[in-house]
N, CA and C atoms as a LAMMPS dump frame, in Angstrom:
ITEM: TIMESTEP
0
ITEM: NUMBER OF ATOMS
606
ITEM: BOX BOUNDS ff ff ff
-5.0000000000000000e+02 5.0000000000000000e+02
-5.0000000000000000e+02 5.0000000000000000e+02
-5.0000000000000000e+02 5.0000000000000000e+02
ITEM: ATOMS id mol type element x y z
1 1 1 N 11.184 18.756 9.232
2 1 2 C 10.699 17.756 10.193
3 1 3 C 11.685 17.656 11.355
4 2 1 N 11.222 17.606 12.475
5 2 2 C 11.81 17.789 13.736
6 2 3 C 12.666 16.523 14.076
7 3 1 N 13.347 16.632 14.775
8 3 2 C 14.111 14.757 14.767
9 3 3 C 13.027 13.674 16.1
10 4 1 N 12.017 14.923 16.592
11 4 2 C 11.418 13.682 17.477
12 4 3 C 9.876 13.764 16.367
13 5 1 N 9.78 13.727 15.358
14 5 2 C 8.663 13.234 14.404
15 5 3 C 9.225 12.618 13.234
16 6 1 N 8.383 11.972 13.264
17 6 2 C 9.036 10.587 11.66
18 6 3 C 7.668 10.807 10.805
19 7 1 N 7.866 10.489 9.667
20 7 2 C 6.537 10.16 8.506
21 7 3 C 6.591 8.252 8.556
22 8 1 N 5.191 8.325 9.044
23 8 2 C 5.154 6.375 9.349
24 8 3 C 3.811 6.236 8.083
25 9 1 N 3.905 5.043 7.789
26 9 2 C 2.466 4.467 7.404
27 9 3 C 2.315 2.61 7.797
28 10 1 N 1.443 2.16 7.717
29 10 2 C 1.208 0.904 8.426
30 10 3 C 0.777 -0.231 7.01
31 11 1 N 1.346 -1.298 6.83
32 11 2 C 1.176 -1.756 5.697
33 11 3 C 1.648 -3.388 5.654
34 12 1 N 0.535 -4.257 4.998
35 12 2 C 1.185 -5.533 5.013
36 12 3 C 1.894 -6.19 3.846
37 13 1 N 3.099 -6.94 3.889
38 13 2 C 3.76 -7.276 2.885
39 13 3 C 3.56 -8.141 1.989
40 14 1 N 4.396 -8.436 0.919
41 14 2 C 3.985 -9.504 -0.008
42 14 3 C 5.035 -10.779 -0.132
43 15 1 N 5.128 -11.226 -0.359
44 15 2 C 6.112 -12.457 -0.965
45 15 3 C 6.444 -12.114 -1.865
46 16 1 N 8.37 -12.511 -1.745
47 16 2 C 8.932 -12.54 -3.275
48 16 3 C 8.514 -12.697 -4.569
49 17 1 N 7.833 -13.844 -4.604
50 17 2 C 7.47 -14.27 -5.704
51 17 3 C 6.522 -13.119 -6.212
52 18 1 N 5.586 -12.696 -5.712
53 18 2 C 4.676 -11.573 -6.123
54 18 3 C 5.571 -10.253 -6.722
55 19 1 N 6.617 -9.985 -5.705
56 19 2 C 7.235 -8.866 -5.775
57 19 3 C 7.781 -9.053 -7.083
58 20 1 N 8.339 -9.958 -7.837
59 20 2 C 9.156 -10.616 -8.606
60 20 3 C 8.448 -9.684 -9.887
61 21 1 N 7.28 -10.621 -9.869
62 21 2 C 5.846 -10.347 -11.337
63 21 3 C 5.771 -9.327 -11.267
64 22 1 N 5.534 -8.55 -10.112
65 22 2 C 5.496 -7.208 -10.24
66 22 3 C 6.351 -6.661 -10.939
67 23 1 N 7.795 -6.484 -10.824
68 23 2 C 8.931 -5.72 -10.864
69 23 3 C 8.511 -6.227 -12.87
70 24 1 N 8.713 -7.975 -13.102
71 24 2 C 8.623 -7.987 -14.337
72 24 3 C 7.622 -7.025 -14.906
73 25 1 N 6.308 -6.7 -14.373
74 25 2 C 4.842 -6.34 -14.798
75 25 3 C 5.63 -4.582 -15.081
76 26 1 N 6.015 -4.09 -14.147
77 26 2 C 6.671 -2.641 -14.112
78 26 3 C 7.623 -1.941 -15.234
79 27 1 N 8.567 -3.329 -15.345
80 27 2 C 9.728 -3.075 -16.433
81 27 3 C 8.932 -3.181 -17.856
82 28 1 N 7.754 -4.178 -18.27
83 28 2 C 7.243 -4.103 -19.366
84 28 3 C 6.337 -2.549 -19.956
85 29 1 N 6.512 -2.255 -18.684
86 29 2 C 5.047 -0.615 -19.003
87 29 3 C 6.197 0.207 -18.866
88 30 1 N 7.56 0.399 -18.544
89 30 2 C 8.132 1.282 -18.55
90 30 3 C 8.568 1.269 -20.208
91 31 1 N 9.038 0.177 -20.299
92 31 2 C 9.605 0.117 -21.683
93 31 3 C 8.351 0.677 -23.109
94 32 1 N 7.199 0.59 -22.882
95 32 2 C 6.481 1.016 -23.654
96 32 3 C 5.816 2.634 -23.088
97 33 1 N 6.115 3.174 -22.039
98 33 2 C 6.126 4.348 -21.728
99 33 3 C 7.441 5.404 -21.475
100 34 1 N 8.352 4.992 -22.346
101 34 2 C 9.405 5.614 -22.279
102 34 3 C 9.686 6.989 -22.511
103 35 1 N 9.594 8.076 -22.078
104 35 2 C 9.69 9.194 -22.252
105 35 3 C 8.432 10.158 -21.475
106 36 1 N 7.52 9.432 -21.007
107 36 2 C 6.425 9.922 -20.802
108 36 3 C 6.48 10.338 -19.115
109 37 1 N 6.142 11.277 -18.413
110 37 2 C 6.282 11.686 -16.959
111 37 3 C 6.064 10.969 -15.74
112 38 1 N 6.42 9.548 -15.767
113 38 2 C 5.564 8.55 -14.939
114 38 3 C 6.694 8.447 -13.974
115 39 1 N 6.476 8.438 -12.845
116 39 2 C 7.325 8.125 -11.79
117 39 3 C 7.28 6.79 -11.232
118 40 1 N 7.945 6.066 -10.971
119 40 2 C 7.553 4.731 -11.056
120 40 3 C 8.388 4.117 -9.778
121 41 1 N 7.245 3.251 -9.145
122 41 2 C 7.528 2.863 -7.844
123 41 3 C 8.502 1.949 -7.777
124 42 1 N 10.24 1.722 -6.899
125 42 2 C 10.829 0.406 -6.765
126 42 3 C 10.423 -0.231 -6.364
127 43 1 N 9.785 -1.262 -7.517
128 43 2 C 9.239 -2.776 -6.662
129 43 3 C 9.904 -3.231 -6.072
130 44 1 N 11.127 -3.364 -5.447
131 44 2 C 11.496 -4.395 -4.067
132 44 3 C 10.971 -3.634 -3.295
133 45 1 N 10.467 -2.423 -2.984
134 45 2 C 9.963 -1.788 -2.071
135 45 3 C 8.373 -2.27 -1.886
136 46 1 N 7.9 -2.706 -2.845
137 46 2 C 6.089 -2.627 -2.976
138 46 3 C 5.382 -3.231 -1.852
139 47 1 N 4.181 -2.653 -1.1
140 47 2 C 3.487 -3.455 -0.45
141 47 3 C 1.883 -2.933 -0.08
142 48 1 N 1.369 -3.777 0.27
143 48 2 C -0.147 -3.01 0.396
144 48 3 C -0.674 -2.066 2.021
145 49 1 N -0.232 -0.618 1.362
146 49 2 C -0.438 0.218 2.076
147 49 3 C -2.26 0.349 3.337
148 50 1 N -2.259 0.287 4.251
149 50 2 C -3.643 -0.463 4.889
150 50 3 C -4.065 1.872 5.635
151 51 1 N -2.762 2.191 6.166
152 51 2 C -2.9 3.373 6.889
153 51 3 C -2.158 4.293 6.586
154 52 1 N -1.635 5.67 5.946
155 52 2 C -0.681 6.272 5.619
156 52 3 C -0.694 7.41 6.69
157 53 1 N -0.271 7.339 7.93
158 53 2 C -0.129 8.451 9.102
159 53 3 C 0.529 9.654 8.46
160 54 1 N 1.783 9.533 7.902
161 54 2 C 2.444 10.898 7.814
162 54 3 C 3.023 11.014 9.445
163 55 1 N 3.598 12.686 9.384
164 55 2 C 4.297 13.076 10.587
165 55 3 C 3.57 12.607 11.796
166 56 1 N 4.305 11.92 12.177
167 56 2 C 4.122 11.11 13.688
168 56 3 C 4.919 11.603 15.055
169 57 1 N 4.977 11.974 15.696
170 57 2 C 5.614 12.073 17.077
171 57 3 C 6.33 10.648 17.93
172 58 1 N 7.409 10.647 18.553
173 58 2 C 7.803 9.556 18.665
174 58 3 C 7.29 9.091 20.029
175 59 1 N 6.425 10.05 21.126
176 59 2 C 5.985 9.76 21.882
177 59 3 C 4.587 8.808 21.166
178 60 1 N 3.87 9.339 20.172
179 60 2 C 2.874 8.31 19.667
180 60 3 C 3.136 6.852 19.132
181 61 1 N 4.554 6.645 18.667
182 61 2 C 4.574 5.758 18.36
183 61 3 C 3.827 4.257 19.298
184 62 1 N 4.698 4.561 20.248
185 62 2 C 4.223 3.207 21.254
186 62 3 C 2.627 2.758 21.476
187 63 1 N 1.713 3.768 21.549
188 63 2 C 0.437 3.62 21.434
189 63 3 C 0.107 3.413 20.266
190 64 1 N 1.243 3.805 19.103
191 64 2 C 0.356 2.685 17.662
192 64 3 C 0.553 1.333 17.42
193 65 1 N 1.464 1.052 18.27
194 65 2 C 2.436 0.077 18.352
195 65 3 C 1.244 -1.324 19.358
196 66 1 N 0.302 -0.571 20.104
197 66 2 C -0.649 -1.196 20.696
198 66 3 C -1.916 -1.199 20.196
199 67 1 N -1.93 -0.449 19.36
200 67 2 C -3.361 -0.497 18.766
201 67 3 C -3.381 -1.674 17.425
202 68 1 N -1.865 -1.689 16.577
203 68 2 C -1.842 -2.663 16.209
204 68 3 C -1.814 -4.138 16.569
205 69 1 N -1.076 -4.269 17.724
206 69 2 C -0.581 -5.686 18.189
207 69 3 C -2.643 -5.744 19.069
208 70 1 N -3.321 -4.702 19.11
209 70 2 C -4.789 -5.035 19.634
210 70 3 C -5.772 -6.168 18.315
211 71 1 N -5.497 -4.824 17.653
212 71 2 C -6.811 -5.216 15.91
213 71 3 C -5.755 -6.415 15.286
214 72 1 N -4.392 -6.674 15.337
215 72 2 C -4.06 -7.893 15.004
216 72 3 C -4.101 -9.188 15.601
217 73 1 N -4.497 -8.879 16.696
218 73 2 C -4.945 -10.346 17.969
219 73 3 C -5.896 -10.855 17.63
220 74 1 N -6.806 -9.546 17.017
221 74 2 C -8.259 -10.128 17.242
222 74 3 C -8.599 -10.917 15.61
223 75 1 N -7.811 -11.001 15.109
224 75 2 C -8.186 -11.918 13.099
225 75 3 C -6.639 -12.788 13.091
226 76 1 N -7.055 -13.435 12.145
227 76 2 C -6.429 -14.716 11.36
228 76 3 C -5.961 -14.519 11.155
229 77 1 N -4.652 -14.778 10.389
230 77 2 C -4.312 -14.889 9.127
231 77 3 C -4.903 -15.031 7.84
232 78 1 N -5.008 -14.394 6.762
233 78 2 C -5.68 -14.263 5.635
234 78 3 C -4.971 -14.475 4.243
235 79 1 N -5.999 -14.568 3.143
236 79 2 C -4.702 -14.419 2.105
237 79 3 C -5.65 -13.454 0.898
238 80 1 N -4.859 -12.648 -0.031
239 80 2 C -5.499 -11.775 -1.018
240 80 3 C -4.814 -12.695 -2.435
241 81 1 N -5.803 -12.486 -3.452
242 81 2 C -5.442 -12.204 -4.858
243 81 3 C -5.082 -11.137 -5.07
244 82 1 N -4.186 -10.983 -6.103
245 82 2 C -3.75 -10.186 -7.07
246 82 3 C -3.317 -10.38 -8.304
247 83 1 N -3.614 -9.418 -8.901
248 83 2 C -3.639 -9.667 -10.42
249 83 3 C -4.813 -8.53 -11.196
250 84 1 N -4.557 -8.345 -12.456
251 84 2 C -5.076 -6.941 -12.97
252 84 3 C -4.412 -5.626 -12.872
253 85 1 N -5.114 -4.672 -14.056
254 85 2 C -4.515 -3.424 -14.199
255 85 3 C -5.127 -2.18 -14.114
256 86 1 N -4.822 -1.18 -13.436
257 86 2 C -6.161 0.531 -13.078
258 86 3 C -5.226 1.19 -12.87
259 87 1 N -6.109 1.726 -13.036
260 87 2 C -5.886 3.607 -12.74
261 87 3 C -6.622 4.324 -11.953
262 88 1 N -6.202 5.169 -11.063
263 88 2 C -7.201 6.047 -10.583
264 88 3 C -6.861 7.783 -11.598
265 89 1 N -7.818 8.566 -11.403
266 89 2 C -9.204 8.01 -10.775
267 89 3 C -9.586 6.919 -12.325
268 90 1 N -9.263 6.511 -13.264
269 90 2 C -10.052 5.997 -14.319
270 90 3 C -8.693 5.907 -15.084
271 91 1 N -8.876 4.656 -16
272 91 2 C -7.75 4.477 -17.2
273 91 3 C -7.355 5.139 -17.981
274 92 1 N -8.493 5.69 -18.736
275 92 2 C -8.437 6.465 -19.734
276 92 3 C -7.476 7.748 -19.254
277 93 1 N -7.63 8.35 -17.956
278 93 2 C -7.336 9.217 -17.728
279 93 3 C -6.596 9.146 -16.692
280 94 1 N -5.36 8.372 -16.226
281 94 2 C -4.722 7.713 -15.053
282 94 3 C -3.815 8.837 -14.68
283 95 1 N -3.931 9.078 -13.164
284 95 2 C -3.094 9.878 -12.331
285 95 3 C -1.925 8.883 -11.625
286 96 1 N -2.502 7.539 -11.328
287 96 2 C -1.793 6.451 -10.391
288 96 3 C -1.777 5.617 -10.721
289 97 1 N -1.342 4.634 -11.454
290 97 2 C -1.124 3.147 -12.483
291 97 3 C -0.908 1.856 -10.974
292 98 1 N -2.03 0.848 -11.343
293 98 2 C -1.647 0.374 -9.931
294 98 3 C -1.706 -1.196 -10.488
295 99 1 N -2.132 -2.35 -9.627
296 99 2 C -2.219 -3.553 -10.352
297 99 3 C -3.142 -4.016 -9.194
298 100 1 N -4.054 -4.507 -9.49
299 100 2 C -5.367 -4.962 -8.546
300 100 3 C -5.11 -5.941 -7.501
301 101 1 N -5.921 -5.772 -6.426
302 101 2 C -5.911 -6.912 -4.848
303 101 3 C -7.234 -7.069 -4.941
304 102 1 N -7.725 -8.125 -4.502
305 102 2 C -8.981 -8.698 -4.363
306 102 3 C -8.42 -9.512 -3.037
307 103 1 N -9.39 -8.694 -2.187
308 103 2 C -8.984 -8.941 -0.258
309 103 3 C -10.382 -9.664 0.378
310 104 1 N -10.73 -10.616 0.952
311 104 2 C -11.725 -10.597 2.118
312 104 3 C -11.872 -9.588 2.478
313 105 1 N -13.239 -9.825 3.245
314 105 2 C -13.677 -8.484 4.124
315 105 3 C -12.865 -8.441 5.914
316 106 1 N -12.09 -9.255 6.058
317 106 2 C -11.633 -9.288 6.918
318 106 3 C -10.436 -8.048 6.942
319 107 1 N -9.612 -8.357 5.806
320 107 2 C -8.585 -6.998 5.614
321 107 3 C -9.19 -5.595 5.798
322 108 1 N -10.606 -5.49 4.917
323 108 2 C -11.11 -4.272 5.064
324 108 3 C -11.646 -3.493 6.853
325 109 1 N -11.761 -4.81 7.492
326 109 2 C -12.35 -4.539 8.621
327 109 3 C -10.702 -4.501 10.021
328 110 1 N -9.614 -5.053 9.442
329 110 2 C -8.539 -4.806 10.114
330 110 3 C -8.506 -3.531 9.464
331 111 1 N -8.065 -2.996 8.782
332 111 2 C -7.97 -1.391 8.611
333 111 3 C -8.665 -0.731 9.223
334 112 1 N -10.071 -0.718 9.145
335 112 2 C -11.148 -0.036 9.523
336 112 3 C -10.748 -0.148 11.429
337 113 1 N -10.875 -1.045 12.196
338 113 2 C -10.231 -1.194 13.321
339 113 3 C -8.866 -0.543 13.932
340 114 1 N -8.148 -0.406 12.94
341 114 2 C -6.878 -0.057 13.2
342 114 3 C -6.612 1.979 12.712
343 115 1 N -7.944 2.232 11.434
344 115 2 C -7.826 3.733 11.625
345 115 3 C -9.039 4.269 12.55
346 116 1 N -9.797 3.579 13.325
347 116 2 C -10.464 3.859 14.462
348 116 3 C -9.797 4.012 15.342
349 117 1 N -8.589 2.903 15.697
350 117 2 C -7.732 3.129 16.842
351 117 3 C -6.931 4.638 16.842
352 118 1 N -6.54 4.714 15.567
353 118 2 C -5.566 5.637 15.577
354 118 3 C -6.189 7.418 15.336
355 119 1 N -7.724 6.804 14.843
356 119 2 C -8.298 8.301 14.733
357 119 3 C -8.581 8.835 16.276
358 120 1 N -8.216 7.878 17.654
359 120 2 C -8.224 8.505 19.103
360 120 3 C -7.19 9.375 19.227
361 121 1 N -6.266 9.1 18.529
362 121 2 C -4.671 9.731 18.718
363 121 3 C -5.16 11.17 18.466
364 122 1 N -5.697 11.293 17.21
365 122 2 C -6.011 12.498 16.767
366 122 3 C -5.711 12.249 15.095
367 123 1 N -5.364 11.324 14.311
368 123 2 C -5.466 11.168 12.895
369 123 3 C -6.494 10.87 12.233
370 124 1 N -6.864 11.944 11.287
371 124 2 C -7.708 11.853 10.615
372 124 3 C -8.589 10.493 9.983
373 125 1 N -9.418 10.482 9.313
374 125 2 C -9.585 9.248 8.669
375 125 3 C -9.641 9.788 7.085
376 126 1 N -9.369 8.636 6.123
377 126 2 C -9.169 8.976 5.001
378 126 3 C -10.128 9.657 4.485
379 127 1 N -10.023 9.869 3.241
380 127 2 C -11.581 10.714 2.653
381 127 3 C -12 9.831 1.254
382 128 1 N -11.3 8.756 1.157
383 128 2 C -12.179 7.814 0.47
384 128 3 C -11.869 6.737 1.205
385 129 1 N -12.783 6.016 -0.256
386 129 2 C -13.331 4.605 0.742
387 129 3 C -11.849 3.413 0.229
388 130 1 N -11.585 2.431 1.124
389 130 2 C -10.236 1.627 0.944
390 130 3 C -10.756 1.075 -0.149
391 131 1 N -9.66 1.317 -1.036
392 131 2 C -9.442 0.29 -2.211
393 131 3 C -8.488 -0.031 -2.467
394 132 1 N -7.911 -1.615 -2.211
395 132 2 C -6.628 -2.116 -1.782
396 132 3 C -5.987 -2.489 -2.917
397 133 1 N -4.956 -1.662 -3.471
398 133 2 C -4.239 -1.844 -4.424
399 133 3 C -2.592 -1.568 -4.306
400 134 1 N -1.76 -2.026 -5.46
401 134 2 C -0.649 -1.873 -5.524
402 134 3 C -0.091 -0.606 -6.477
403 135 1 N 0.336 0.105 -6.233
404 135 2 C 1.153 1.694 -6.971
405 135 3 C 1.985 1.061 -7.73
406 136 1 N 1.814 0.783 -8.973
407 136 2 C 3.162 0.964 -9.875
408 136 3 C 3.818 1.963 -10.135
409 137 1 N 3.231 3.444 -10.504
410 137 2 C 3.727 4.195 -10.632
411 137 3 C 2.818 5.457 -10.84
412 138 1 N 3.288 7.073 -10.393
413 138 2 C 2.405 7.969 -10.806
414 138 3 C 2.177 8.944 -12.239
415 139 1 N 1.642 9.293 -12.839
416 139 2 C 1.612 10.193 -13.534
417 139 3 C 2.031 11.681 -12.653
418 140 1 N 3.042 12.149 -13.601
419 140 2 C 3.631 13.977 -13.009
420 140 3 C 2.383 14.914 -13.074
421 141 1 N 1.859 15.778 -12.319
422 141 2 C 1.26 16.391 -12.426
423 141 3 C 1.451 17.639 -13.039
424 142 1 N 2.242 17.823 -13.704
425 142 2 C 2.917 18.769 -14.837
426 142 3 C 2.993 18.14 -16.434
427 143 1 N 2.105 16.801 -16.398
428 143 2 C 2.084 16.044 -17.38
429 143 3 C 1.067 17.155 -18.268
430 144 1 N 1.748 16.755 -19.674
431 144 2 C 0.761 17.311 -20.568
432 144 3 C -0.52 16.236 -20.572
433 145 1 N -1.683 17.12 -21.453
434 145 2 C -3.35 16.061 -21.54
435 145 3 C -2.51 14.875 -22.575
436 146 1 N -1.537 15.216 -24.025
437 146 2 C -0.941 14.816 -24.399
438 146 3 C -0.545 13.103 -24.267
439 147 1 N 0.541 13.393 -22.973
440 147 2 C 1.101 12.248 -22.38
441 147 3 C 0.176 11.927 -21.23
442 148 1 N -1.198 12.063 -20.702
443 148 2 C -2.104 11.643 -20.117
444 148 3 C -2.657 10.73 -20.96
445 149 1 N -3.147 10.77 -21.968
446 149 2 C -3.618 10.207 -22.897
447 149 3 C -2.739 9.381 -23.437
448 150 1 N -1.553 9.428 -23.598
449 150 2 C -0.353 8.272 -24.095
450 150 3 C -0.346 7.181 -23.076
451 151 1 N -0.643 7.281 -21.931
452 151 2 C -0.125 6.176 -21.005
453 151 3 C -1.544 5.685 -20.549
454 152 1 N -2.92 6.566 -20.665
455 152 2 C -4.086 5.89 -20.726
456 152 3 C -4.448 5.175 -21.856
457 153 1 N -4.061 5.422 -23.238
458 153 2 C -3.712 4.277 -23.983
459 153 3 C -2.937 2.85 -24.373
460 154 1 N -1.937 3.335 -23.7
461 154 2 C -1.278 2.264 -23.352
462 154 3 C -1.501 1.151 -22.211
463 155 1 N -2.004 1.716 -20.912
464 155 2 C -2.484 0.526 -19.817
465 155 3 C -3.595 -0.016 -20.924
466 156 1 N -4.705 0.503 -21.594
467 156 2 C -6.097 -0.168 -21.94
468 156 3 C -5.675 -1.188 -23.084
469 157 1 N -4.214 -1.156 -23.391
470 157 2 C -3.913 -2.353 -24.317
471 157 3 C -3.191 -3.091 -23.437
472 158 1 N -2.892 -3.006 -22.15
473 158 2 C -1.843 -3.818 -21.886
474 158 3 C -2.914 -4.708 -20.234
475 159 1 N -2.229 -5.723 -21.088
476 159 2 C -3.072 -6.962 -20.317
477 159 3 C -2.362 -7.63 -18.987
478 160 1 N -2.968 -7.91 -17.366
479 160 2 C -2.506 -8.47 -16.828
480 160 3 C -3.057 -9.435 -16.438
481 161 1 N -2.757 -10.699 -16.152
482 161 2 C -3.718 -11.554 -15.747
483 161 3 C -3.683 -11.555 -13.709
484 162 1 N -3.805 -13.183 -13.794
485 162 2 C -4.006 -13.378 -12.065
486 162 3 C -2.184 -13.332 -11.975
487 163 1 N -1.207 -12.842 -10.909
488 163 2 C -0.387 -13.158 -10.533
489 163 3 C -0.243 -14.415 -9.551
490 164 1 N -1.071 -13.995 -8.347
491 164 2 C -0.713 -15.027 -7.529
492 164 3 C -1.673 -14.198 -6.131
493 165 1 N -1.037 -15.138 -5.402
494 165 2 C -1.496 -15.525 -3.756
495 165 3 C -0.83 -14.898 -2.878
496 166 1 N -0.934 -13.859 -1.673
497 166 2 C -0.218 -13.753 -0.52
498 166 3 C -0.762 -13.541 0.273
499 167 1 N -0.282 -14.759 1.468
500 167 2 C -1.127 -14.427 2.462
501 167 3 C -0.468 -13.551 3.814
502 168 1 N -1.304 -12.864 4.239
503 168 2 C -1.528 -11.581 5.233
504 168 3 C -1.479 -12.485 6.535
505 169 1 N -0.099 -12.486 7.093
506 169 2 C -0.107 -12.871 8.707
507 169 3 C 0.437 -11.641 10.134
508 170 1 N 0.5 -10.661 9.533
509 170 2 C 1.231 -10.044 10.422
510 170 3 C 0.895 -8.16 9.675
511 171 1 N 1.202 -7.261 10.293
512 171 2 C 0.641 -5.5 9.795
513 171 3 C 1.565 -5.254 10.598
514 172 1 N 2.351 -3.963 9.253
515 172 2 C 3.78 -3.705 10.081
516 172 3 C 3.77 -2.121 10.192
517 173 1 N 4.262 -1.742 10.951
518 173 2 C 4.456 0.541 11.21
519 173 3 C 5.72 0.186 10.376
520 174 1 N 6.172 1.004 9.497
521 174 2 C 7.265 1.57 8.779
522 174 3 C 7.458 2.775 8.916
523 175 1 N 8.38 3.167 8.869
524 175 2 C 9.018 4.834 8.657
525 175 3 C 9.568 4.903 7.706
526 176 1 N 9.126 5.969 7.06
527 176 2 C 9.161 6.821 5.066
528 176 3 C 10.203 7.534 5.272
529 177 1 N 11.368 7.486 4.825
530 177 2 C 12.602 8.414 4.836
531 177 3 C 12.649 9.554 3.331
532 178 1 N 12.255 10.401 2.808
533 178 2 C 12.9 10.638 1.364
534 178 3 C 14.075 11.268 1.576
535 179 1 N 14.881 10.36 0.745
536 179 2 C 16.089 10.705 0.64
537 179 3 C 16.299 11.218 -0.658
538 180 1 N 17.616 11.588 -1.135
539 180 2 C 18.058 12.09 -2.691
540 180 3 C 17.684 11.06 -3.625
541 181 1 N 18.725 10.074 -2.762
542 181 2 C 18.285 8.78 -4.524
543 181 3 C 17.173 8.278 -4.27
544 182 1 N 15.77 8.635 -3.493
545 182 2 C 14.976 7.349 -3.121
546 182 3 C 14.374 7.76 -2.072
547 183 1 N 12.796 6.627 -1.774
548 183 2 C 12.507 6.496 -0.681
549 183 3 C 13.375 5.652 0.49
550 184 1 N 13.264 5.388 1.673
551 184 2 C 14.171 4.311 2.292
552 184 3 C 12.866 4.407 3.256
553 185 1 N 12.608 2.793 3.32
554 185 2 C 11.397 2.13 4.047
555 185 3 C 12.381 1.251 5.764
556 186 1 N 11.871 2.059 6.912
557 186 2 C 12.394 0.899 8.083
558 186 3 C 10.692 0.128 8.64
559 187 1 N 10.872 -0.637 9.021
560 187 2 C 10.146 -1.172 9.254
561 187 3 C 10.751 -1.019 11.363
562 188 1 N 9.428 -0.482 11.715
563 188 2 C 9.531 -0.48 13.247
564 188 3 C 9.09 -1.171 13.87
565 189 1 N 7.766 -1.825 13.532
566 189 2 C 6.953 -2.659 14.172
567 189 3 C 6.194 -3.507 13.836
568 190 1 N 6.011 -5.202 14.418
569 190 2 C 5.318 -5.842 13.423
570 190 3 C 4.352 -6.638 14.319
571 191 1 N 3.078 -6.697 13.799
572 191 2 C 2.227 -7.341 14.665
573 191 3 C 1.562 -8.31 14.374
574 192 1 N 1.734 -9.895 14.52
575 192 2 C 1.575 -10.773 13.848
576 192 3 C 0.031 -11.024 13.599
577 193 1 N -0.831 -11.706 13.163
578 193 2 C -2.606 -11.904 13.171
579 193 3 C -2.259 -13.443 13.301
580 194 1 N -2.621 -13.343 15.113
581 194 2 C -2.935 -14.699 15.527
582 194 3 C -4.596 -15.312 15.826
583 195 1 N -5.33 -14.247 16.292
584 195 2 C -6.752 -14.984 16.008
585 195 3 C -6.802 -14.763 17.556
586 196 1 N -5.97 -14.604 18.286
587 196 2 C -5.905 -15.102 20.126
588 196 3 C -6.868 -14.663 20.653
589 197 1 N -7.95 -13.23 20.463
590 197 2 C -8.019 -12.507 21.355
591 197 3 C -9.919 -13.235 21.158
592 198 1 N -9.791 -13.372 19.612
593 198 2 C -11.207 -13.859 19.246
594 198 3 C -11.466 -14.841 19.647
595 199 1 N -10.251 -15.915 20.241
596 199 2 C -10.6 -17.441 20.507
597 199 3 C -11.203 -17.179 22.335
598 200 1 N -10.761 -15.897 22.539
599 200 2 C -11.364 -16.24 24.214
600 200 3 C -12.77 -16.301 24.425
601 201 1 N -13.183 -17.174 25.337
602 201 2 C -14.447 -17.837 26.053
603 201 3 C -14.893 -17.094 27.05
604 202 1 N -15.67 -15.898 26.793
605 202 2 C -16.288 -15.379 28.053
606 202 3 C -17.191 -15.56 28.688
């Protein structure tokens, strides 16, 4: 990667307290999946991913930087549930261990706004449909059917209830660093959801 392209994705955050349950929710499935190929996400890092750009140019940045502070003018502030436990594609057979969001349609339609904006740039649009969840952790794709089946047995016994509440005031651009020990998340840009643009009287 060139030093004038970064890997960005666009994503809104959670509250401590959420992050907290999580991290507890994480440490309990590790401890009963111990040995098994799961890569597992640092929850102080966790948040609900809305756009995942990848290699970006730093001349693009500034125009994402407006397309957000646009589609965030125009909505509220919001708030999601969370709470629950999946897998994609399916439990039984989990590639991605995640813990459930239950969003308004307002979130779905700030995304949708915001990868319209950015599909002008020239970025693709996803190839499924948004389903707003949290990554606990992945299954290795060098996993045996074996330990596929060990950790799809294990989520279908393991119970989560409702965690909690966070509400969505602001959609931020981050830049994805992988480093040796880790991902390292900066946060570049943040665009608050004031409602402003919807309140005008034409």
């Amino acid at each position: 990667m060139t030093a004038d392209v970064i890997r960005t994705f666009i994503a809104v955050d959670l509250p401590s307290s959420v992050i907290e349950t999580l991290g507890q929710i994480s440490t309990q499935l590790q401890a009963k999946l111990t040995g098994t190929p799961v890569r597992w996400v640092d929850f102080q890092k966790m948040h609900l991913t809305l756009k995942f750009l990848g290699d970006i140019s730093q001349e693009n940045i500034g125009m994402v930087e407006k397309i957000l502070q646009s589609e965030a003018a125009k909505r509220q502030p919001m708030e999601i549930g969370i709470g629950g436990i999946g897998a994609f594609p399916k439990i039984r057979h989990p590639r991605v261990i995640w813990v459930g969001v239950e969003a308004p349609d307002e979130l779905s339609d700030l995304r949708r706004g915001i990868e319209d904006g950015v599909a002008r740039l020239g970025y693709s649009y996803d190839k499924y449909a948004f389903t707003p969840h949290l990554t606990l952790g992945r299954i290795s794709r060098k996993a045996s059917a074996r330990d596929v089946r060990m950790v799809g047995n294990a989520l279908h016994d393991f119970q989560v209830g409702f965690i909690g509440v966070a509400r969505i005031d602001a959609v931020h651009l981050y830049q994805s660093d992988l480093l040796p020990d880790g991902t390292q998340y900066t946060r570049l840009y943040s665009a608050g959801l004031t409602g402003l643009e919807s309140d005008v009287v034409v």
